[in-house]
C-alpha angles and dihedrals in degrees: 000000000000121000117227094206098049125082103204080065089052093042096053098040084054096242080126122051112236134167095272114212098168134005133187134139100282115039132017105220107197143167103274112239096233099040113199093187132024086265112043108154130163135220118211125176112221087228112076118244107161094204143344083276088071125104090253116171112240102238085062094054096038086052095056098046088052089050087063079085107053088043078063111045091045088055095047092240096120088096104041098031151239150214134239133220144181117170111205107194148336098309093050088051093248095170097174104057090207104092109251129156130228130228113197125176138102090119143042103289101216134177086288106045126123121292094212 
C-alpha cells in the first residue's frame, strides 16, 4: 500500500523526482536531501510502514537490509565502513514516519560524528 501524504512513499514511487542510487521492486534507495556524512543514502521500501513497529512481512525487511550491501558497494564504503540506522519513533528522532534506513560513511566516523 502507498500513501498518498507521505513523501517517502512519493519519492520512492518516483511521483517526486530524487537523486536515485538503487532501484528494484521492492525499495528506492536514494541520496538523502540533508547529508551528515559524505555518503548519506536511504533505503525506502515502495510499500508504506510507517516504523519497525509495523506488521512488516519478513521478506521486506529482509530485502532492505540486504540492500545495505549493495548501497555499499555502489558507493565504494565496503572497505572503509559504515554505519547503519534505522530510527523507530519520536524519541529516536525519527522525523519521516515511512520506515526507511540510513547509510552513512565516506569519512571517520568519531565520538562526534552524526546520529543519523
Amino acid at each position: 500500500m502507498i500513501d498518498d501524504s507521505c513523501i517517502f512513499c512519493s519519492l520512492a514511487n518516483g511521483k517526486i523526482p530524487t537523486n536515485v542510487v538503487y532501484e528494484d521492486g521492492m525499495v528506492c534507495a536514494f541520496e538523502d536531501a540533508n547529508p551528515m556524512m559524505p555518503v548519506h543514502v536511504l533505503i525506502v521500501p515502495k510499500d508504506h510502514y510507517s516504523s519497525l513497529n509495523d506488521e512488516i512481512p519478513e521478506d521486506v525487511l529482509g530485502h532492505a537490509l540486504a540492500t545495505v550491501k549493495k548501497i555499499a558497494e555502489i558507493k565504494g564504503i565496503t572497505e572503509s565502513g559504515y554505519r547503519v540506522m534505522v530510527n523507530t519513533g519520536d524519541d529516536a528522532c525519527q522525523t519521516v514516519h515511512h520506515l526507511h534506513i540510513h547509510v552513512l560513511g565516506g569519512a571517520p566516523m568519531t565520538e562526534g560524528s552524526p546520529r543519523a
